[in-house]
Backbone as a ProteinNet text record, in pm:
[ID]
protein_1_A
[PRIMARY]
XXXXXXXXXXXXXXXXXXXXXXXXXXXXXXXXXXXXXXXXXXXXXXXXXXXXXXXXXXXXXXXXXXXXXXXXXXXXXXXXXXXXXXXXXXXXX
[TERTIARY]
314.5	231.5	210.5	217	196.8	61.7	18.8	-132.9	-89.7	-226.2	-257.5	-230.4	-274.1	-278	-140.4	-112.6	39.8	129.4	193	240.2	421.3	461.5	625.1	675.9	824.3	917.7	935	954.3	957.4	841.3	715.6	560.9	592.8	582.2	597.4	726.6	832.7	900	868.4	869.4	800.4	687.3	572.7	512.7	534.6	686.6	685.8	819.7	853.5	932.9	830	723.1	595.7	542.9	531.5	482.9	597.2	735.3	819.5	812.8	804.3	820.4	711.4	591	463.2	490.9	585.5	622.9	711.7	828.5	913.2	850.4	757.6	729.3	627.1	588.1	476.8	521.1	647.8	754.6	825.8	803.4	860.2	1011	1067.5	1215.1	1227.8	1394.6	1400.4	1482.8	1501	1572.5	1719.6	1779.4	1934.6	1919.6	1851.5	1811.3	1782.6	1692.3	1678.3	1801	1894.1	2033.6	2147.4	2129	2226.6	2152.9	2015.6	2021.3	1986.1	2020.4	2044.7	2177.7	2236.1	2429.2	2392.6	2255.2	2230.5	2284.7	2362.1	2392	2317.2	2274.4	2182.2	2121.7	2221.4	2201.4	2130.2	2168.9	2078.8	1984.6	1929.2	1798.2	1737	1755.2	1733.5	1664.5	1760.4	1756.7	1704.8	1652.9	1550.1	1387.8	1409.4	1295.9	1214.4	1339	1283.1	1304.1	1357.5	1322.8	1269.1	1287	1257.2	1397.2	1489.7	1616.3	1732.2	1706.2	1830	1832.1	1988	1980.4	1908.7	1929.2	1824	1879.6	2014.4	2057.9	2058	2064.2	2051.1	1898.5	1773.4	1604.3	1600.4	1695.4	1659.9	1720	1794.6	1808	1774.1	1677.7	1623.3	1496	1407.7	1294.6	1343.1	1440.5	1501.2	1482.8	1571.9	1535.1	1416.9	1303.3	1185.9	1080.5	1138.3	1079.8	990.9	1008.3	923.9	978.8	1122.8	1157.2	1065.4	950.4	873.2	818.7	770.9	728.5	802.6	929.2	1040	1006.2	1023.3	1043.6	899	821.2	742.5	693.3	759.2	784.8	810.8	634.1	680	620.4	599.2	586.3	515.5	382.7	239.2	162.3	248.8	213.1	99.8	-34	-114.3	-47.3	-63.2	-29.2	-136.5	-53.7	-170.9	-243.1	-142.1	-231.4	-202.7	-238.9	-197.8	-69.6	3.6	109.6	212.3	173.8	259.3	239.2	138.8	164.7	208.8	196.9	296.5	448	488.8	626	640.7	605.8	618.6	674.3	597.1	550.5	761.7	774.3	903.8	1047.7	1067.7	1148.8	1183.7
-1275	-1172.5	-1059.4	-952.3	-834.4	-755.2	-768	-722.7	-544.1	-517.3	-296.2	-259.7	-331.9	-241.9	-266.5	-323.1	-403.4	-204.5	-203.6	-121.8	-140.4	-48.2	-74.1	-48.7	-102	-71	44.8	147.1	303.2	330.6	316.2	334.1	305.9	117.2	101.2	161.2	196.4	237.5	354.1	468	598.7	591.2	515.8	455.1	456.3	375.6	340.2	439.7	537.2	638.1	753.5	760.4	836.3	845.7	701.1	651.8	675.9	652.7	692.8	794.3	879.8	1066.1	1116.1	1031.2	1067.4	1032.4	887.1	835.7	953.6	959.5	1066.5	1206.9	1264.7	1391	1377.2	1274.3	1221.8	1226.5	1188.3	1180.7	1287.8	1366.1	1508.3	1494.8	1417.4	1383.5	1445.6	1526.7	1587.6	1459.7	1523.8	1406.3	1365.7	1541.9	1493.1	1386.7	1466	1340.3	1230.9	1168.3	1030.2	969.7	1075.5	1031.6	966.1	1109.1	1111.1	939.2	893	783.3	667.4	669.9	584	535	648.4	592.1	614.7	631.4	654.4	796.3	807.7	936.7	1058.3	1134.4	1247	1247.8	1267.1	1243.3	1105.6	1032.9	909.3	922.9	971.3	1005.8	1102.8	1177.9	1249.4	1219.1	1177.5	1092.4	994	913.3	796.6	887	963	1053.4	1141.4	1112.8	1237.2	1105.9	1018.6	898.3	745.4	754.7	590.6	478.8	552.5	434.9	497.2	387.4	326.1	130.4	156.2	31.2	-67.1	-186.1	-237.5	-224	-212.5	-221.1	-97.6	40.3	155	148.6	115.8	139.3	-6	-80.6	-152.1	-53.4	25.3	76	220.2	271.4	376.7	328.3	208.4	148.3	98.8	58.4	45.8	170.6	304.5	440.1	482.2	403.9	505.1	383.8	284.6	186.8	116.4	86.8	21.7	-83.2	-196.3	-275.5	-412.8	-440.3	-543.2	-519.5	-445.1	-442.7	-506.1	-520.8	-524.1	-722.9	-758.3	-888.5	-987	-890.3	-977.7	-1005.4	-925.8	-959.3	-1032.3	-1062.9	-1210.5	-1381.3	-1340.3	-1457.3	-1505.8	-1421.5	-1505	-1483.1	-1513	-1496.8	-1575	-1643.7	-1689.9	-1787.5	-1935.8	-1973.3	-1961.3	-1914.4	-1867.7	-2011	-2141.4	-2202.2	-2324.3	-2464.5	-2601	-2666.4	-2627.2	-2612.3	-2565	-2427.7	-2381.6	-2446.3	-2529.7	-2558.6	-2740.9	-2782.5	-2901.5	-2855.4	-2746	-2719.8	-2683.6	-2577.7	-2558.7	-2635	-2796.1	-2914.9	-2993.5	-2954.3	-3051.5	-2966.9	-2813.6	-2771.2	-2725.1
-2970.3	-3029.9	-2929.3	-2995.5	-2898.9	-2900.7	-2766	-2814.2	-2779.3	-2905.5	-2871.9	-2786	-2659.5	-2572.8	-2472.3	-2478.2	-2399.7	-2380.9	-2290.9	-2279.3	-2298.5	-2313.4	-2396.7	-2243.9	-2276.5	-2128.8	-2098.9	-2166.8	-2146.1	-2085.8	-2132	-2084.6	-1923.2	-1905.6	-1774.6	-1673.2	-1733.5	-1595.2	-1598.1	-1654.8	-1665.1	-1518.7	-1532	-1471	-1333.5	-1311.7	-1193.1	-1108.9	-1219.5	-1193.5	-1120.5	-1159.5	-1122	-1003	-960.4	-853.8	-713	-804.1	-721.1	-652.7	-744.4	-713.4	-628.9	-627.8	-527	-392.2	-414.1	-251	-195.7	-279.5	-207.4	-201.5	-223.9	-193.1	-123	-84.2	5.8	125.5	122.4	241.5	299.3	197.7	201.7	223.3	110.7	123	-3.7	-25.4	-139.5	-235.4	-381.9	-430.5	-386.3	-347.7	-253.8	-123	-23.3	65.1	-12.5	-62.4	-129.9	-159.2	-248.7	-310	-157.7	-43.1	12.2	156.3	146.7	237.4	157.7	6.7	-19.8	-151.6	-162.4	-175.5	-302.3	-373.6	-511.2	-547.9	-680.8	-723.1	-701.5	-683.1	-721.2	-850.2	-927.1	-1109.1	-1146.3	-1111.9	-1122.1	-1043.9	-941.4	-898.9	-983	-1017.1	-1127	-1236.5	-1326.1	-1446.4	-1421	-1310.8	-1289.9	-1318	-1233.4	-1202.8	-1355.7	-1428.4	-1605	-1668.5	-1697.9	-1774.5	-1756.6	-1641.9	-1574	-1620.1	-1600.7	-1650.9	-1532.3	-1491.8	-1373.3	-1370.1	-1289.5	-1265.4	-1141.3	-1196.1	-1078.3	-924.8	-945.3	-793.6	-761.5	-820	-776.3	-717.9	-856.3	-769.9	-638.5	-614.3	-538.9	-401.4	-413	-297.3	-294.1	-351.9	-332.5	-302	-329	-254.8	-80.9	-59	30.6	127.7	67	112	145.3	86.3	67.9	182.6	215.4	314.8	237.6	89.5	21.4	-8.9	1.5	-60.5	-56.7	34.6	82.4	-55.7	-141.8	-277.7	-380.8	-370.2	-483.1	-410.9	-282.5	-262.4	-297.9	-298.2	-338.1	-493	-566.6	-704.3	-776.1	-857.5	-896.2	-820.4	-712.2	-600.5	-636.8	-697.1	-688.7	-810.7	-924	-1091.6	-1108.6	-1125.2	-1182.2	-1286.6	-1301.6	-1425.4	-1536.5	-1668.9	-1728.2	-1873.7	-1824.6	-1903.9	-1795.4	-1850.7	-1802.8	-1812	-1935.3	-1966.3	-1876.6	-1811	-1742.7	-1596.4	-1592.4	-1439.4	-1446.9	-1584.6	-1561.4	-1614.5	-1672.9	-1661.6	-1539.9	-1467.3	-1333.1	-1246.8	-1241.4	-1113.9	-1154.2	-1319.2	-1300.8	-1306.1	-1249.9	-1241.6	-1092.9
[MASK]
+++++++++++++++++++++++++++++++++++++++++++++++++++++++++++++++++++++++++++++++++++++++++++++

């Protein structure tokens, strides 16, 4: 079931395309630089930047670029289980 307020995949990477664009101009790195130290297209920096759609191995190495990948690794690590269920499936895999 999908609750109201749940946000769609477009919503969230938009999101985190956003956040992107604050690091790099935070950094005062342009999007060519970004492109050219991290092997990512330009255009796909770009087009990450106006839609939030790239691939994962391209934003894994533009977090890389931007000295943020310790974010990308810890993704995931420390999910909350959210019933009992999930922590006796958990205990036998």
């Amino acid at each position: 079931m999908i609750e109201l307020s749940q946000k769609t995949w477009k919503e969230i990477n938009m999101g985190i395309a956003k956040r992107m664009i604050r690091l790099r101009k935070r950094k005062k790195i342009s999007q060519r630089e970004l492109a050219a130290r991290s092997g990512v297209s330009l255009g796909s920096v770009k087009r990450f930047e106006q839609s939030g759609e790239i691939s994962l191995q391209s934003f894994t190495k533009l977090a890389i670029a931007l000295g943020v990948e310790g974010e990308l690794t810890a993704l995931f690590s420390e999910v909350p289980f959210a019933s009992i269920e999930e922590v006796i499936n958990g205990q036998t895999e």
